[in-house]
C-alpha positions as CSV (number, residue, x, y, z in Angstrom):
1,X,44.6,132.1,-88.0
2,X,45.1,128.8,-85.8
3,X,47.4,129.3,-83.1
4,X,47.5,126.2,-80.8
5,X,44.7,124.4,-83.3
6,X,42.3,127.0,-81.8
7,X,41.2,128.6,-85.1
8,X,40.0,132.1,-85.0
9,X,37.3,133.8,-87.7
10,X,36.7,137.7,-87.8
11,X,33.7,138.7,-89.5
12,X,31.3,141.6,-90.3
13,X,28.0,139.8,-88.8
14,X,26.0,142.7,-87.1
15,X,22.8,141.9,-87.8
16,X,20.9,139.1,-86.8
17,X,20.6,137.5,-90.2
18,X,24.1,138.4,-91.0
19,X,25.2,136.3,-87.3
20,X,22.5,133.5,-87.9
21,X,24.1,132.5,-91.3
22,X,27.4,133.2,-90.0
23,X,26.6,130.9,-87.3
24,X,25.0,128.0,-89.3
25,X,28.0,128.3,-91.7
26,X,30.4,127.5,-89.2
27,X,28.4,124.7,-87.4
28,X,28.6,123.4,-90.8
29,X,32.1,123.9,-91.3
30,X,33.1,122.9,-88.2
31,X,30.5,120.4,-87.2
32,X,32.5,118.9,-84.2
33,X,34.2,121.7,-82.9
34,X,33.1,124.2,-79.8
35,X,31.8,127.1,-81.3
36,X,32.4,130.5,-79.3
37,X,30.8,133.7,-80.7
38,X,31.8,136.6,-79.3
39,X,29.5,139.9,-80.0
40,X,29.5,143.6,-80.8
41,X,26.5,145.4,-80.9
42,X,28.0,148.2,-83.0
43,X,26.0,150.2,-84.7
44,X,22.6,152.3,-83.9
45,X,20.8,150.1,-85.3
46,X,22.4,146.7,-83.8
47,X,21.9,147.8,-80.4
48,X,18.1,148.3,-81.0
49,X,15.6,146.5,-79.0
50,X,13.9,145.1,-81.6
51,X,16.2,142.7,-83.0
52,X,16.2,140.8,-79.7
53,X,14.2,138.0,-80.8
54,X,16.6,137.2,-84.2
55,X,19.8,137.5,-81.9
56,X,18.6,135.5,-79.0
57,X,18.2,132.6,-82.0
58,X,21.3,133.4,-84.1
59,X,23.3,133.8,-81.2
60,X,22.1,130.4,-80.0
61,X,23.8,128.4,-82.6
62,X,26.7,128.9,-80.4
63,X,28.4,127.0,-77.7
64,X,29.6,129.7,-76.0
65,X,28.4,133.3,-76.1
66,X,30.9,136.3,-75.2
67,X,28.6,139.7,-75.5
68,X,30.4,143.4,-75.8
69,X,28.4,146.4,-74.2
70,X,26.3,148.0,-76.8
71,X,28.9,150.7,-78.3
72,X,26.8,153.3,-78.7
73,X,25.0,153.2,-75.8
74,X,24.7,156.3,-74.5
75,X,22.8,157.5,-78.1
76,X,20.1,155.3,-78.1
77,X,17.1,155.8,-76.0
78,X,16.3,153.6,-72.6
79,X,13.1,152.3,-74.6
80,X,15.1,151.6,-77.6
81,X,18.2,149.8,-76.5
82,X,18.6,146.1,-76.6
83,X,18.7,144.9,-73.2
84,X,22.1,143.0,-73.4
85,X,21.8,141.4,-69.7
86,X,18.3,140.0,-70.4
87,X,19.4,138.6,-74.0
88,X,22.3,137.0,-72.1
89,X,20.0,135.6,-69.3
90,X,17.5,134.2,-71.8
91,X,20.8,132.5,-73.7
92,X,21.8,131.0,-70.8
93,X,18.5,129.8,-69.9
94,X,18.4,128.1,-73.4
95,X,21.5,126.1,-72.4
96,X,23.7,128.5,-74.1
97,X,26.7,130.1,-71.5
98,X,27.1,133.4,-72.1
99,X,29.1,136.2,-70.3
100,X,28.8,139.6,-70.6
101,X,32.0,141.5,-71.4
102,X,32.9,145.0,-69.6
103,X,35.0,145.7,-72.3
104,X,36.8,144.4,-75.5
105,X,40.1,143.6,-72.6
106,X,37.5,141.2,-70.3
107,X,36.3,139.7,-73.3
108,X,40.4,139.0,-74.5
109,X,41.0,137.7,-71.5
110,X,37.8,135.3,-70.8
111,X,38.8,134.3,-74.2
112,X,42.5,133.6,-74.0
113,X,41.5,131.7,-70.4
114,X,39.0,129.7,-72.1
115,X,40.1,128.9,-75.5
116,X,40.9,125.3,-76.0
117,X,42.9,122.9,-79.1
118,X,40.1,122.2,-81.5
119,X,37.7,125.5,-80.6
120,X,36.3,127.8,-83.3
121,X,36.2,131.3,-82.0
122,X,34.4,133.8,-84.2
123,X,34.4,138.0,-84.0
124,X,31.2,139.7,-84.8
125,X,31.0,143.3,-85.3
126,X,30.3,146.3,-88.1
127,X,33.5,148.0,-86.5
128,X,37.4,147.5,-85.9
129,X,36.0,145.5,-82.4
130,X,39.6,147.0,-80.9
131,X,41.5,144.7,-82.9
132,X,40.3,142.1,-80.6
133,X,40.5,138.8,-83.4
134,X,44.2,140.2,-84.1
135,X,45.0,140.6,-80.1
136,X,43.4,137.3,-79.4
137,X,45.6,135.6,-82.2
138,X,48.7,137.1,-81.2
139,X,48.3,135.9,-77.4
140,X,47.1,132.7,-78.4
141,X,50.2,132.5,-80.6
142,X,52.6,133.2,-77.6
């Protein structure tokens, strides 16, 4: 939807390649427009450590980074899980501003606060992500 000329895209990006041509697609689409990716690391698999590298550059294509704690967290090993505050630092440090979410409710809100006429704000995850693109549109439709 496009409440307020903010338009809002839910996808099923999860894995790097998946978000990297997700991302290029849009910066296409929307060439002139503020992109603002917000980020589930869903599944086992997406919140491994060794798909840093491809998210630190998908995830780059973005003007604005929101990042969701790894949901399954808990199951993957210390050695295994993607560091989500370093991939956040090293975006930031590449110019792109990202903030790390506590939950899918910080991430609605930093999103609602921040969402401006003529942004593109995209939803990335294998999983329902809380309804957050449907939340976001109904608040932003208020």
């Amino acid at each position: 939807g496009s409440p307020r000329d903010i338009t809002i895209i839910d996808d099923f990006a999860h894995h790097p390649t998946a978000v990297d041509l997700t991302l290029d697609g849009l910066r296409s689409r929307y060439p002139e427009r503020k992109l603002i990716a917000i980020f589930e690391p869903r599944t086992l698999t997406a919140g491994r450590s060794f798909l840093h590298q491809g998210y630190l550059k998908a995830l780059s294509r973005a003007d604005r980074v929101l990042l969701a704690p790894i949901f399954h967290h808990l199951r993957l090993p210390d050695d295994e899980r993607l560091d989500i505050d370093r991939l956040a630092a090293e975006l930031e440090a590449q110019g792109t501003p990202t903030t790390l979410g506590q939950d899918v409710d910080s991430l609605l809100a930093i999103a609602r606060t921040e969402a401006r006429p003529g942004d593109v704000i995209i939803t990335m995850s294998s999983g329902s992500f809380e309804g957050l693109p449907y939340r976001l549109l109904a608040e932003l439709d208020c």
